[in-house]
N, C-alpha and C positions, 0 to 999 in steps of 0.2 A: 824672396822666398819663392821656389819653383813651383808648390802648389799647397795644399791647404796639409794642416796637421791637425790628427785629433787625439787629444788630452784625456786622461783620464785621470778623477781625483777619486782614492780606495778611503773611505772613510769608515775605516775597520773597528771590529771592539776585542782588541786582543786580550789574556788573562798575563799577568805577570808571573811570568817563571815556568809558564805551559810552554815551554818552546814547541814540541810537536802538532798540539792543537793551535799556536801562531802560525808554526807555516803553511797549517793544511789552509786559514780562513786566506793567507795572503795566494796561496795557491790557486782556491775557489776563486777569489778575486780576479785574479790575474786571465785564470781563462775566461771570468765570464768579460771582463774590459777586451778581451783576443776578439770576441765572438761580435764585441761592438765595433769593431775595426780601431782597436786605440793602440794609437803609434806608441806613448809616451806615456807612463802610469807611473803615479804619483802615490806613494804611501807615507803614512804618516811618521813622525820620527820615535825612534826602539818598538817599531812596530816589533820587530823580532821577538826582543821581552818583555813587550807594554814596560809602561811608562809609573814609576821605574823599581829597579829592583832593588836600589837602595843598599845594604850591606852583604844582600847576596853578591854584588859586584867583587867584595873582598874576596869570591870564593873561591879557588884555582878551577878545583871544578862546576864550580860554574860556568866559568870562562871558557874550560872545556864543552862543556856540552853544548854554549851558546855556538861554537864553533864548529862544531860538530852538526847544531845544527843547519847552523849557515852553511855548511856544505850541500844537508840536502835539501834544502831550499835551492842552491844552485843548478843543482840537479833536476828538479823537477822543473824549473822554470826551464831548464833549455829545451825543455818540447814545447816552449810556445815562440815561435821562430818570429825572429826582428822583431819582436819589441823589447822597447827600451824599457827599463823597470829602474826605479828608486825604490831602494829599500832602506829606513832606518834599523841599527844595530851599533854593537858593539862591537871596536875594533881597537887590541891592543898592538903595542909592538916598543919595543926598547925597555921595558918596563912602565911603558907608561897605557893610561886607556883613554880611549876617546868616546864620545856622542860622535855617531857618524854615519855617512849617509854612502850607500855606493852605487852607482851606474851600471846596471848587469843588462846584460843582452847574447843574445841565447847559451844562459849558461855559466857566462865568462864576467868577471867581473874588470870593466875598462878599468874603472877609477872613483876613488874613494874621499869624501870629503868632510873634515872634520869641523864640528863647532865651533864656532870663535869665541862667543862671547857667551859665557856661561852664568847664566843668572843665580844669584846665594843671598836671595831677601826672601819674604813671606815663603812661603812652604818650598822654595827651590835652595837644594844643597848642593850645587853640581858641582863645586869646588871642592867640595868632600870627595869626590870621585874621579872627576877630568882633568881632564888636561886640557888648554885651549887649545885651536888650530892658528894658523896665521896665514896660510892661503886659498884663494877663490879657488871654485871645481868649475868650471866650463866645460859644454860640448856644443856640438853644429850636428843638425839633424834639419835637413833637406833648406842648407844656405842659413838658418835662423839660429839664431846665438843663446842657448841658456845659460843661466847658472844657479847654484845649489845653493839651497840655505837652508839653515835650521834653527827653527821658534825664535829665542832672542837674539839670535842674526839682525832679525827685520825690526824689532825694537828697537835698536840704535840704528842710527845713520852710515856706521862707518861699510859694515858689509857690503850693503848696497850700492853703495858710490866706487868700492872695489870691482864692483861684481860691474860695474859702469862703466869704468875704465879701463878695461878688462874686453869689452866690445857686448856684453850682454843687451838681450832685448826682451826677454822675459824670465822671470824669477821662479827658482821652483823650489818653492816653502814645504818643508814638514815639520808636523807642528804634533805636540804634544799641551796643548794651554787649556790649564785648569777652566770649568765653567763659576763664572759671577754673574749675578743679575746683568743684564745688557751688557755683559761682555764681547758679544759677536759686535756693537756699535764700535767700541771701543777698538778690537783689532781691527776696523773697517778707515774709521778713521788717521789712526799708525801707517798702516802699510799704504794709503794714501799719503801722508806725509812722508813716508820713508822711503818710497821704492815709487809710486807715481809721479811725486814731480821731477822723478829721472827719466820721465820718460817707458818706465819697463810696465809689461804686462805682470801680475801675480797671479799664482797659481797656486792657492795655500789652501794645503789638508792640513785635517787634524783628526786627532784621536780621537775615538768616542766609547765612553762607556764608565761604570762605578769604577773607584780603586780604592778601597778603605775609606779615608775622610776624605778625595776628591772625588769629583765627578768630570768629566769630558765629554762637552755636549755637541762636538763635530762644527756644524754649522760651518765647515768649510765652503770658501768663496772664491771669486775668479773678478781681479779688476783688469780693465783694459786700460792700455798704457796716460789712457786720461784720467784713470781713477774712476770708471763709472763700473759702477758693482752690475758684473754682466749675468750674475745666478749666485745663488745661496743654494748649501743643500741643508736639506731638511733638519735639523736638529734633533737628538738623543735616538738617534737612527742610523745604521750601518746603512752606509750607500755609496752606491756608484755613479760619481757625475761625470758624462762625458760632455766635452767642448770640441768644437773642431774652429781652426784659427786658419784666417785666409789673410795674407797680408796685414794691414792693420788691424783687421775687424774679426770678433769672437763671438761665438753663438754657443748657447745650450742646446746641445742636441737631446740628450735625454738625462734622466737622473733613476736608477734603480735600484732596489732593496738589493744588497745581497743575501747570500745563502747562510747569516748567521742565525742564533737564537735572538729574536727581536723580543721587549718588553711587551707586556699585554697592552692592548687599547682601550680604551673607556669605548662604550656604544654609540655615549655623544660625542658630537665633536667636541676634539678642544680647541678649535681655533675657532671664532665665530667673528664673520664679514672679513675675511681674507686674512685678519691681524691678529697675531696674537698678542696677549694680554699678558704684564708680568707675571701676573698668577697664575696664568697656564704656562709659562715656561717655567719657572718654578716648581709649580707641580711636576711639569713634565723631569726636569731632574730629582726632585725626591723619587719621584719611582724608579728611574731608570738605575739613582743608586741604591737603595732599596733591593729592584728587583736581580743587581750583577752583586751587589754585598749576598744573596741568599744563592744565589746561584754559582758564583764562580767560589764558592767557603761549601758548598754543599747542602745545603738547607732547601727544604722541599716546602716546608710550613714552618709560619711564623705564628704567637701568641703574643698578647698583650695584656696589662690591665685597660678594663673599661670603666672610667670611672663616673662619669656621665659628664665631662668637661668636655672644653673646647679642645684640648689636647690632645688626649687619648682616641676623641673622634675623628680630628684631622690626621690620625697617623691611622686610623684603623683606616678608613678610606682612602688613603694610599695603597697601605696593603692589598687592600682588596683589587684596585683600579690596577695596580700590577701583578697579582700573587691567584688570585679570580678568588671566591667566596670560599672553595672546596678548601682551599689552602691558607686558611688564615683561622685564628679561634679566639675568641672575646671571653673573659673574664673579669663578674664585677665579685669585685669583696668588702662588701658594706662593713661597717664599725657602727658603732653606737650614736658616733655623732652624724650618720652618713644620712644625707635629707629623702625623704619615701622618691623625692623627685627627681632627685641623680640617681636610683635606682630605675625610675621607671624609663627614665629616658635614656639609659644603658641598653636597658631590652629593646626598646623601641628601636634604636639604629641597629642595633645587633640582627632584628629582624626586618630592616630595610635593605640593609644591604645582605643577609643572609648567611651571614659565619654562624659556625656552633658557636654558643653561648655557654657560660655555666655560672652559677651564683653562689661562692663557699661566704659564706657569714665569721668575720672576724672576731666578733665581741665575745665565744667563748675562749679564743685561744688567747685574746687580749688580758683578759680575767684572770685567766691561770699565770698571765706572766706577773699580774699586778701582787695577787698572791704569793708569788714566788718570793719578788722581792720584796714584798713588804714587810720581815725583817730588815730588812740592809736599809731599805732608806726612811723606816720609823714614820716618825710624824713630819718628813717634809712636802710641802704643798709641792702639789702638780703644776709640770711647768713642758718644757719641749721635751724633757725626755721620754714622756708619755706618749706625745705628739709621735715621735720618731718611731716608738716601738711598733706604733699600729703599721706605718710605712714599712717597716723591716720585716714583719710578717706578713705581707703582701710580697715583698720582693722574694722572702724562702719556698712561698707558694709560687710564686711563678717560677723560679728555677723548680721546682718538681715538677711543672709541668712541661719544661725542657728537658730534663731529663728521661722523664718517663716518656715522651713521646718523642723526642729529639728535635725539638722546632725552637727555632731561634727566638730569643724574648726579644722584640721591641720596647725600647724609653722610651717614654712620652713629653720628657720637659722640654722646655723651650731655650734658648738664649739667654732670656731676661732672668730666667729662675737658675740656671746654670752661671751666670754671671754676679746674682747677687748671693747664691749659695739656698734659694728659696727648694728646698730639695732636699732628699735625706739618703745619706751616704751608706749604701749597701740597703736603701731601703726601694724608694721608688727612680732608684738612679741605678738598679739593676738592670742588667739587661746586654745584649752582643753589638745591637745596633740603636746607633739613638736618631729616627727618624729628622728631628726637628728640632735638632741641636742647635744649629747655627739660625732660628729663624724668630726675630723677633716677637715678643706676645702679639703685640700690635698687627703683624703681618699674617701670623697665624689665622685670626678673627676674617682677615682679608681673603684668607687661601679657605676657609669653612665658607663664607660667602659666594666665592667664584665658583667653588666645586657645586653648591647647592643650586648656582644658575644653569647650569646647563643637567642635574640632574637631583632630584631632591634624597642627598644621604645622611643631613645631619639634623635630627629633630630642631627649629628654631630655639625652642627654650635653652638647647645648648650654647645658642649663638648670645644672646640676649641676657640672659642670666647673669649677676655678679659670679668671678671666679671664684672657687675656696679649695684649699684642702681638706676641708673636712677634717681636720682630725682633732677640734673640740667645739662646743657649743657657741653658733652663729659666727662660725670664721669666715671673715672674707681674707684675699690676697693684698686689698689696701689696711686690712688691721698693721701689716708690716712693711710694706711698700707705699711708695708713691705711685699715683694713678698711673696707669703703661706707658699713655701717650707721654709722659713726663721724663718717666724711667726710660721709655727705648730711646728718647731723642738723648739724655743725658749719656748715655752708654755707648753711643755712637760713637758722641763726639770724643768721648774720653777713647774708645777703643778703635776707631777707624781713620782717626785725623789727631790722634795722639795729644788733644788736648789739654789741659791743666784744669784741676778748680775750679783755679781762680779766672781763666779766660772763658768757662764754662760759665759762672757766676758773672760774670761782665755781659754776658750774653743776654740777660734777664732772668733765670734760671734760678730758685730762692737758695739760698745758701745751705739753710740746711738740709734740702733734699739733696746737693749736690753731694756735700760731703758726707751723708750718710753713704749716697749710693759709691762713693767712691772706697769709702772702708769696708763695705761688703765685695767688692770686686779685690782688692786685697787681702784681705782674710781669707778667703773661698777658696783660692788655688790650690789647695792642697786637695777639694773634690775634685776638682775640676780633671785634675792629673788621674781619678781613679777611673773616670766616668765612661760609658763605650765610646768609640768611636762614629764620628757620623757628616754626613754631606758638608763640604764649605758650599757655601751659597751667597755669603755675603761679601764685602772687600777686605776686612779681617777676621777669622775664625780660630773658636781657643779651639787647639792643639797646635798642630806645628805649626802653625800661622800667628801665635800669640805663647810667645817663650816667657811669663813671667818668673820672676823666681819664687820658691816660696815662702823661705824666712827671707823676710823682706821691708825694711824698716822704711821704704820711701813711701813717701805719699802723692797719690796722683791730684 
């Protein structure tokens, strides 16, 4: 190599199907990586259309516009002279369409390189839509050898060892990969195994930002040909990392925000002694999707039930840590059975972290309904339908107060209550976005704890207190459940490592908690399929990551 090159990784947050506003942020990008002296700029893959557009793909025009707008995308880039640009997009031809990446420099696109290996497990259908590729894209910029790859390229072995024999010397990855707890470990170790012990440098972006039920939390990284992680960038943050490469050896020269709309930040830190803590990346991706679910759908203000639990608190705090206080609104709607103390500790947070508040009281609307039908169901004893009704008038009231003021409702359930069907259908399972869908009860307790360390938002008694719904006389959550710690380990195993039973129960696990918990996971799917959409955060997530059926006679 004649002399040094420097890299730049665009670690963008585009909207799917905004093609205009995708190539103004790749445009912004692009000059401001010029202004850095970056030879070779890396963006992430369907930067074009974020990631991805799924049956819009079927659309002709679509396809029209997406090419249309790839045109002025080419355009504008040809005023930023010699440099090399990767851009992911869509490229059809013959009848067929590809995942694809292309080479442009000033303006003109050299050469285009397509997918190979198209992932169609947990929430990837690219088979629905692609076509694979079957050859390496290579270029030489000043004597050093790339070549191109995309996202599950570098998951299998075969790309890489192509792209090796081929004469490459460092790889240039765009990535579109979903965020999961220590997922950044996870591709660190892969492309170590995949692409380091060939010898190659990586140079892998990725996408960042909400997409309905994903999240993309960037954390794009740069290994040197030994596999030593020479910079991470920041995570659930639009950024510019630039590297400049001398011979064997690679440096971070800088790392910069770009010029998009970034999430709000908490006053405190959340990183605390240089490392962060699951619970702060976690958090850190509930907000970020949270705050692109409100923003890139239109939504200015969110509302929620407050009900004085642990759930309703940890999403209202979210809200707020991304949405600021002016834009988020708390509602408690007490019933008859509702304790003076989840009331008070409703106002209490409502007034730490500072949202309007408002208190409509259930029990007469509850009354009139019991009146209503207390012909039709005579002299039968009260049982969950009572239960339910007070939840479904809570859920009427919060859509009025989306309607009337047009703010998104946040759900409040968890995983464990969405899994065992602990929830009531069109009742407190209303709502656009379900903050904490995917997050275990268990971990929830963890994420109110973390947040209260570095800033006090959730009264203790909320932390500390048995859970209930409230909606009859001295209910807890274990009246119908088994204790959490029980429940979320059982639900794991059955739902992330596809378990059995009976190999559950061989574990130590009593029988009959298993196989209760396992026939409320079967039965339930039919809520499940009604429920909002919301963040995957775990290694499997119901919705398109968990396809059960719903008439369904197996037994897990």
């Amino acid at each position: 190599m004649a002399s040094s090159i420097t890299i730049g990784l665009a670690q963008i947050n585009p909207t799917v199907g905004a093609l205009s506003y995708n190539v103004d942020l790749m445009v912004q990008a692009a000059e401001q990586a010029q202004q850095q002296g970056v030879e070779i700029l890396v963006f992430p893959e369907l930067a074009l259309t974020g990631y991805q557009p799924e049956d819009l793909m079927y659309r002709p025009h679509f396809l029209q516009q997406h090419d249309e707008a790839l045109h002025v995308l080419l355009g504008r880039l040809a005023l930023l002279t010699d440099m090399h640009i990767l851009v992911g997009h869509l490229h059809h031809e013959d009848g067929r369409l590809y995942n694809a990446a292309s080479l442009i420099v000033n303006g003109q696109i050299l050469q285009t390189y397509h997918k190979q290996a198209l992932p169609n497990y947990g929430v990837f259908d690219e088979h629905r839509y692609f076509s694979p590729g079957s050859t390496p894209s290579l270029f030489t910029y000043k004597n050093h050898v790339f070549a191109i790859a995309i996202c599950e390229d570098v998951w299998l072995t075969e790309v890489a060892i192509q792209a090796k024999q081929h004469g490459a010397q460092s790889l240039l990855v765009l990535n579109a990969s979903p965020y999961t707890m220590q997922k950044d470990e996870q591709r660190i170790e892969v492309l170590r195994a995949n692409v380091s012990t060939l010898h190659m440098n990586t140079f892998y972006c990725n996408i960042v930002g909400g997409q309905d039920d994903l999240v993309f939390d960037g954390n794009s990284f740069v290994l040197d040909s030994l596999g030593n992680v020479v910079n991470e960038l920041t995570p659930f943050v639009s950024t510019l990392g630039v590297y400049r490469m001398a011979y064997s050896a690679i440096e971070a020269v800088t790392a910069l925000p770009l010029g998009e709309h970034q999430p709000a930040r908490m006053s405190q830190p959340l990183i605390k002694d240089n490392k962060e803590c699951i619970e702060s990346e976690v958090w850190r991706a509930l907000m970020l999707a949270t705050g692109d679910y409100c923003r890139k759908n239109g939504f200015k203000t969110v509302a929620l039930g407050l009900s004085g639990g642990i759930d309703s608190a940890v999403v209202l705090a979210i809200a707020v840590d991304v949405l600021g206080k002016d834009n988020a609104h708390a509602v408690m709607m007490p019933s008859r059975y509702t304790a003076d103390i989840s009331v008070n500790d409703a106002a209490q947070m409502a007034k730490l972290v500072g949202v309007k508040y408002d208190e409509i009281a259930i029990a007469p609307m509850f009354s009139s309904f019991l009146e209503s039908l207390a012909p039709s169901f005579k002299d039968l004893p009260p049982d969950t339908t009572e239960e339910n009704i007070q939840a479904r008038i809570r859920g009427v009231l919060m859509m009025a107060f989306s309607n009337k003021f047009g703010s998104l409702i946040l759900t409040t359930g968890n995983k464990s209550e969405l899994a065992t069907g602990y929830c009531t259908l069109y009742g407190d399972m209303v709502g656009g976005f379900a903050v904490i869908k995917d997050i275990p009860k268990t971990f929830v307790y963890r994420l109110a704890k973390w947040r209260n360390s570095i800033g006090y938002v959730i009264p203790e008694r909320i932390i500390t207190r048995p859970p209930s719904a409230e909606l009859r006389d001295n209910q807890t959550d274990q009246d119908s459940l088994p204790e959490y710690d029980v429940l979320d380990a059982i639900l794991e195993r059955m739902m992330e490592f596809n378990q059995s039973s009976e190999e559950i129960i061989a574990e130590g696990f009593e029988r009959e908690a298993v196989e209760k918990i396992a026939r409320l996971l079967r039965i339930n799917e039919y809520k499940r399929r009604q429920g909002a959409p919301g963040p995957k955060i775990t290694r499997r997530a119901f919705g398109r990551d968990w396809r059960a059926p719903i008439t369904n006679g197996y037994r897990y």
